[in-house]
C-alpha positions, 0 to 999 in steps of 0.5 A: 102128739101120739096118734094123729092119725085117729084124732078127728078135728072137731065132732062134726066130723066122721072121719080123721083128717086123710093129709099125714101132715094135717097136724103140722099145717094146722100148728103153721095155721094157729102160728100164722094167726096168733102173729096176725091178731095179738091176744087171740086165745082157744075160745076164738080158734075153735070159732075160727076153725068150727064149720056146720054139722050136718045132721041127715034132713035136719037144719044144719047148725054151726059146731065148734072143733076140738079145744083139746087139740088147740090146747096142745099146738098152743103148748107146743108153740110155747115150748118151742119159744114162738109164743107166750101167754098174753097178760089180758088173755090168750096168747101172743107172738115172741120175738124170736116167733116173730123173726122166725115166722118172717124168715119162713114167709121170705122163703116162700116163693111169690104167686104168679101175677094173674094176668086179666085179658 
């Protein structure tokens, strides 16, 4: 996606996201939840994703982020085979989506056990 570097993430924001790689760990976000919950669509992430517009002295509301930028991770997430259109709505995880999202995970190294004394 061309200028990523301009894109704020939701109207209630001021500024683009400071990370040069926002767009990348949202894409693992959006992947991540779609293999969580089956079926999930654009409505719901921008739910998800939404956070509180602070309007100056004024009571502060909740707010949706971008649906045109989801949109296009779903798309991409498609292109790239990992997900697919669900037939009751929104989309699902593939096959390959799912194994490949597993090799991913077994990478990670584990967090050190917390230790309570």
């Amino acid at each position: 996606m061309e200028n990523v570097d301009l894109i704020k993430t939701g109207c209630y924001k001021e500024l683009s996201p400071y990370d040069p790689d926002w767009y990348f760990v949202r894409a693992a976000s959006v992947a991540r939840k779609i293999y969580l919950k089956q079926g999930i669509g654009i409505g719901k992430f921008r739910k998800i994703y939404g956070s509180t517009y602070r309007k100056g002295v004024r009571t502060e509301h909740f707010c949706k982020v971008s649906g045109g930028l989801i949109r296009h991770i779903c798309q991409q997430l498609e292109k790239a085979g990992l997900v697919e259109l669900y037939s009751k709505g929104g989309r699902v995880i593939t096959s390959a989506g799912k194994r490949d999202l597993d090799l991913i995970a077994g990478r990670c190294p584990n967090p050190p056990q917390m230790i309570f004394t």
